[in-house]
C-alpha atoms as a printed R data frame, in Angstrom:
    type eleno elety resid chain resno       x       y       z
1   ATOM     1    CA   UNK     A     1  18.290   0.397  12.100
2   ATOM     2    CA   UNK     A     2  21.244  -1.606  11.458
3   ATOM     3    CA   UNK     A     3  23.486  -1.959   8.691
4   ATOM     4    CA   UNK     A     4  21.453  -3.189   5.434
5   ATOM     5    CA   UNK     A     5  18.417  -2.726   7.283
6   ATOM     6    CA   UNK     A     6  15.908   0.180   6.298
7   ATOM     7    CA   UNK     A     7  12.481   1.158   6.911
8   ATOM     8    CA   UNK     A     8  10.111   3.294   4.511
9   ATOM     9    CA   UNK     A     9   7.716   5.065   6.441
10  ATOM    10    CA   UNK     A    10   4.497   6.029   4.964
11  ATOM    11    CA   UNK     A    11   3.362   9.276   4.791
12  ATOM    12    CA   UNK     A    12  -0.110  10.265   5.999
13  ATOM    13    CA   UNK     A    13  -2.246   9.556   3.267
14  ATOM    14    CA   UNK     A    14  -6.443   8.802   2.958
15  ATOM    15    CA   UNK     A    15  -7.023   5.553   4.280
16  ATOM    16    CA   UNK     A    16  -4.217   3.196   5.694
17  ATOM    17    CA   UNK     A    17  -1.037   3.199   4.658
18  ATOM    18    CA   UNK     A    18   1.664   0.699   6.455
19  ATOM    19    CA   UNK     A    19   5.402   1.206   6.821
20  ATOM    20    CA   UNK     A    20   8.267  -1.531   4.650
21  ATOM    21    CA   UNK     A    21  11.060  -2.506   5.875
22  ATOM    22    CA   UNK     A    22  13.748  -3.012   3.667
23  ATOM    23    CA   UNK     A    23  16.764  -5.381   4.309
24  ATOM    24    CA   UNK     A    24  19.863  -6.511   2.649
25  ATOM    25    CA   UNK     A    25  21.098  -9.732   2.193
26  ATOM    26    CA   UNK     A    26  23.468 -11.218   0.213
27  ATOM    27    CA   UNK     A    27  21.472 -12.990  -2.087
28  ATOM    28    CA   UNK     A    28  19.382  -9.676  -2.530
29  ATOM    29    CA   UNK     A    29  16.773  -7.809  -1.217
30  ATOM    30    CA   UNK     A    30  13.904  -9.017   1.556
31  ATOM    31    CA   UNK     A    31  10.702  -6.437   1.727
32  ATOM    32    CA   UNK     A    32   8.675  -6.927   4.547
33  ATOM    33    CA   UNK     A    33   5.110  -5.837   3.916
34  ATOM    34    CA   UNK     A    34   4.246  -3.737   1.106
35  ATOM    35    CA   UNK     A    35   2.119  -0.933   1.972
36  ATOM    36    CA   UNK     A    36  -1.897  -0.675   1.827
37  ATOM    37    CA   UNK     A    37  -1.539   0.056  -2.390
38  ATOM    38    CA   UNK     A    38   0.563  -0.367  -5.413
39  ATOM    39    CA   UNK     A    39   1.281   3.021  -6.151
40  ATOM    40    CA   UNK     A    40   3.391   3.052  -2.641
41  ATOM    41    CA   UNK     A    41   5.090   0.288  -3.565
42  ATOM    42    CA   UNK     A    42   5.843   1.371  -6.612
43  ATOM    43    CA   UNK     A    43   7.350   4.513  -4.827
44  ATOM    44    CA   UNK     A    44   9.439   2.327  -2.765
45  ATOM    45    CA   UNK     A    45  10.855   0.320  -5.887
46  ATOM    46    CA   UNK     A    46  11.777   3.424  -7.634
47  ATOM    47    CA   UNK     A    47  13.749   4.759  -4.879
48  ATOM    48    CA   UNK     A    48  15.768   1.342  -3.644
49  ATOM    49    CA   UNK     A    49  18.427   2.375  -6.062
50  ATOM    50    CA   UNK     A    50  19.453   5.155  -3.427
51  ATOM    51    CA   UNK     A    51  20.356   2.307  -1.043
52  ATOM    52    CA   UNK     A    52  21.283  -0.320  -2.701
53  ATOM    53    CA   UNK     A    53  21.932  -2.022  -6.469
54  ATOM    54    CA   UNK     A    54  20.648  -5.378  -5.477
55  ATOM    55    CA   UNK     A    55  17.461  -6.893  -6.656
56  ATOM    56    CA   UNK     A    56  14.515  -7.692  -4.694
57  ATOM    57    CA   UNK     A    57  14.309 -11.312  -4.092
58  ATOM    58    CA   UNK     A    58  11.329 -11.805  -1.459
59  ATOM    59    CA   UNK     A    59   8.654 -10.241  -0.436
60  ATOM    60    CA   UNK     A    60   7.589 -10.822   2.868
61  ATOM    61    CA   UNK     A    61   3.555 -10.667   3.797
62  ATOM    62    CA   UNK     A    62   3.349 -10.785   8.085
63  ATOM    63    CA   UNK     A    63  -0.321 -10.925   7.767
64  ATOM    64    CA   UNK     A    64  -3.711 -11.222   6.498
65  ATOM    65    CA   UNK     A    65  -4.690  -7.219   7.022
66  ATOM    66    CA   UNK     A    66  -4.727  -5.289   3.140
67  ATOM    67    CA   UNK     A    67  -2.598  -2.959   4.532
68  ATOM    68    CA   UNK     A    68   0.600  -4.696   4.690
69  ATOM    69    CA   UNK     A    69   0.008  -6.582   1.459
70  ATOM    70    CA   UNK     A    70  -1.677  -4.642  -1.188
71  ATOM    71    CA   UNK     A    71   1.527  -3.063  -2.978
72  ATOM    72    CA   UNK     A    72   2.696  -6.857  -3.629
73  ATOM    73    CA   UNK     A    73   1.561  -6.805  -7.355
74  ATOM    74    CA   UNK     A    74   3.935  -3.881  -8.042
75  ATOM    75    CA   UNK     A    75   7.000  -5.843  -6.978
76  ATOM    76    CA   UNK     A    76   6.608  -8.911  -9.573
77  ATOM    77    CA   UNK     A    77   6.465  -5.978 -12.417
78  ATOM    78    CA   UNK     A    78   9.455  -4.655 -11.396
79  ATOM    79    CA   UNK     A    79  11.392  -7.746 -10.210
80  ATOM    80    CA   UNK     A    80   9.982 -10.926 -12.061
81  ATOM    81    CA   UNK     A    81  12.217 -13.429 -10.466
82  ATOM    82    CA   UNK     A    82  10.956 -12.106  -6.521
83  ATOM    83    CA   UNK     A    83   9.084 -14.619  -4.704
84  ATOM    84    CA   UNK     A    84   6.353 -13.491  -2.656
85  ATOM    85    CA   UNK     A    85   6.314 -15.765   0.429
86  ATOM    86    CA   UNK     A    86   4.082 -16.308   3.663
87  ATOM    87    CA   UNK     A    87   3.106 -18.532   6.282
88  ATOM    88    CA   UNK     A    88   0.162 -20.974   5.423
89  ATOM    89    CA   UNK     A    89  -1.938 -19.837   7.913
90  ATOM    90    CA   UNK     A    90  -1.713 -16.295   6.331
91  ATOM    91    CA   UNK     A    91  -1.751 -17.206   3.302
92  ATOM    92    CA   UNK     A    92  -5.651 -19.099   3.973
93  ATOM    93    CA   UNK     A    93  -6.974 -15.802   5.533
94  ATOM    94    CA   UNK     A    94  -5.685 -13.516   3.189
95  ATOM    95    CA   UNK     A    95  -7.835 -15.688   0.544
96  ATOM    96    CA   UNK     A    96 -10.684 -16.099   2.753
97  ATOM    97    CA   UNK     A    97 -10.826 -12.893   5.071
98  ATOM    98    CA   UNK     A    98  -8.656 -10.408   3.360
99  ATOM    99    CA   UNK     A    99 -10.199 -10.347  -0.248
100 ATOM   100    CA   UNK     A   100 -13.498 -10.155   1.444
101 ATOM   101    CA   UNK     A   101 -12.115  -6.827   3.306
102 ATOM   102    CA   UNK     A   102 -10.971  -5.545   0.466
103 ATOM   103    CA   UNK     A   103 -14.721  -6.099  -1.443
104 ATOM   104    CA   UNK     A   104 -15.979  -4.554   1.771
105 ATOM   105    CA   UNK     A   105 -13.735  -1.590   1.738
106 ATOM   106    CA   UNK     A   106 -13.890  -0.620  -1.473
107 ATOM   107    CA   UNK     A   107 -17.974  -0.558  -1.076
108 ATOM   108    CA   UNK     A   108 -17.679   2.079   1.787
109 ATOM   109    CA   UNK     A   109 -15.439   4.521  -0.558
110 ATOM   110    CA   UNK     A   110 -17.934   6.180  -2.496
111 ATOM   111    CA   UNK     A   111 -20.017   7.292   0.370
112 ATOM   112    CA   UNK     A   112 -16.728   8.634   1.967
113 ATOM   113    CA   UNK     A   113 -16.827  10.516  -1.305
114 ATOM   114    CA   UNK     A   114 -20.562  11.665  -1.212
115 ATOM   115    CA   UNK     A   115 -19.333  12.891   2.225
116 ATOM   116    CA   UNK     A   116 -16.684  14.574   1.707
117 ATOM   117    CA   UNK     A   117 -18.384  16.433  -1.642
118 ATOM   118    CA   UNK     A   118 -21.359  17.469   0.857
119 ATOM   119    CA   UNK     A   119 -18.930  18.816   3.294
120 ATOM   120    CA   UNK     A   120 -16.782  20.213   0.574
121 ATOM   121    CA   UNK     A   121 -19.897  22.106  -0.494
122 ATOM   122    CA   UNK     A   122 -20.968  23.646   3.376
123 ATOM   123    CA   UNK     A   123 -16.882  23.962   3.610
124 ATOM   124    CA   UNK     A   124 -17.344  27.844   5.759
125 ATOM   125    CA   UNK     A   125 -13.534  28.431   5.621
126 ATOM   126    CA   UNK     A   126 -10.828  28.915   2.865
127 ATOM   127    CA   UNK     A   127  -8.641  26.551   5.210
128 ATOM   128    CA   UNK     A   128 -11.476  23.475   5.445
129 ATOM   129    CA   UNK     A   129 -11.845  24.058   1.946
130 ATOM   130    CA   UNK     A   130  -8.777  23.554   0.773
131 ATOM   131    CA   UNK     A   131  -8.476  20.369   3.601
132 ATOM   132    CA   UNK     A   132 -11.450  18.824   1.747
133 ATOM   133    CA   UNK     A   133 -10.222  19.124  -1.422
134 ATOM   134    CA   UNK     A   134  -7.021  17.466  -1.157
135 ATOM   135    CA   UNK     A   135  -9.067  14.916   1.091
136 ATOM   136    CA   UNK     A   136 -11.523  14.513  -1.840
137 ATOM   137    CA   UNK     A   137  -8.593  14.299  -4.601
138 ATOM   138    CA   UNK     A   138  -7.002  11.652  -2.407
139 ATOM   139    CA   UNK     A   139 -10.010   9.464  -1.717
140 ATOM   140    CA   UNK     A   140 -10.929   9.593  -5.565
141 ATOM   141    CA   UNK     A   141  -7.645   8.328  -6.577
142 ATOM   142    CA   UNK     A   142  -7.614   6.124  -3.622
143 ATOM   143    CA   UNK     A   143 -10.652   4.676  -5.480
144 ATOM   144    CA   UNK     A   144  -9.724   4.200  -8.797
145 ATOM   145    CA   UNK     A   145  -6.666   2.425  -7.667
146 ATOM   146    CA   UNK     A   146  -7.997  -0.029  -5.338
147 ATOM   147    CA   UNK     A   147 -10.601  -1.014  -8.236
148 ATOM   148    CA   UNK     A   148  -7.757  -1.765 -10.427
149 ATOM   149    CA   UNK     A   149  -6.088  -3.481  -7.680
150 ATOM   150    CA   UNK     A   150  -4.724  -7.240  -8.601
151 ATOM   151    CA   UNK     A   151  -3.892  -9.116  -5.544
152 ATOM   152    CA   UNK     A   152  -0.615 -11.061  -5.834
């Protein structure tokens, strides 16, 4: 990257997650996309201090897809003068088509869960096991935090 330009990349994590990219400016700090749930943006908040001491001043949605804007309601929390800005034409299908994903996606969740709680139980190996239950932890919390999720 170049100078006062940064990128956070996720982790692999249940589900989606999306990478940020962080840049400088002098009036403050742009984020571009924030990540596919609050608690990853949250992460990204706490740790801008390591790079720089300027607030965040816009946040930056690309696109309609939940991934790359569901960590937006963490930034206004932490930064209550940040502006969250978009196109129009982004902005119309993230009301009409991404909210609806969202409903959609957090109706398919609890069967992953059923699933993965069957397989937990025929789990053969200690490995798979312990594969399933992280997988299972993850998609539970995964759960409870997209149900409290409030779109910004």
């Amino acid at each position: 990257m170049a100078d006062g330009v940064h990128v956070a990349v996720a982790a692999p994590a249940y589900k989606v997650n999306s990478n940020t990219a962080i840049i400088e400016s002098d009036g403050g700090v742009i984020i571009v996309d924030t990540h596919s749930k609050p608690s990853a943006a949250r992460v990204i908040i706490d740790r801008l201090g390591d790079i720089t001491t300027k607030p965040v001043r816009y946040v930056v949605n690309t696109h309609f897809h939940w991934d790359h804007w569901h960590g937006n309601e963490a930034y206004p929390a932490a930064y209550p003068d940040a502006e969250i800005v978009t196109n129009q034409l982004t902005r119309e299908a993230m009301v009409k088509k991404g909210l609806k994903r969202i409903q959609d996606h957090v109706r398919q969740v609890p069967g992953e869960i059923a699933r993965l709680r069957a397989d937990l139980a025929a789990a053969g190996t200690p490995a798979r096991r312990a594969r399933l239950e992280a997988d299972l932890r993850l998609a539970e919390s995964y759960l409870a935090e997209v149900n409290a999720l409030k779109p910004a």
